[in-house]
N, C-alpha and C positions, 0 to 999 in steps of 0.2 A: 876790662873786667876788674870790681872790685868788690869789696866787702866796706857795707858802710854802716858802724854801729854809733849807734846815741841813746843816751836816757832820760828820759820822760816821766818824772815822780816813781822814783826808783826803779822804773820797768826798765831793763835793756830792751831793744829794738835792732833788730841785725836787717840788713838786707843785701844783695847782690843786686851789683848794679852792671848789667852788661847792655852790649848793643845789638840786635839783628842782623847777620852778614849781608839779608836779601833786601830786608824793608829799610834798615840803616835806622831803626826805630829805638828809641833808648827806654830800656826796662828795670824797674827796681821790684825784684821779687821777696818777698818774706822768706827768708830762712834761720834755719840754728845753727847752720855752720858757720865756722871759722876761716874757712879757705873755699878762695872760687870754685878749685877743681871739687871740694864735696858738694859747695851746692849747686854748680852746674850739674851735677850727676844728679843730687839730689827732686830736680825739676824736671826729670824726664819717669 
């Protein structure tokens, strides 16, 4: 799990990048958090 921010013509861009325990499937979700553990919460 991580957090992976970049800017793109001054926009920040955040996202969480985790893996699925079941499918092993790798996901980058949009979030505004700063730490996995908010936006793993923040996703459910």
């Amino acid at each position: 799990m991580k957090i992976i921010t970049f800017n793109i013509d001054n926009m920040e861009l955040k996202y969480y990048n985790c893996f699925c325990p079941s499918t092993k499937r790798e996901y980058f979700l949009e979030t505004e958090s700063d730490t996995c553990k908010e936006a793993k919460a923040m996703s459910f």
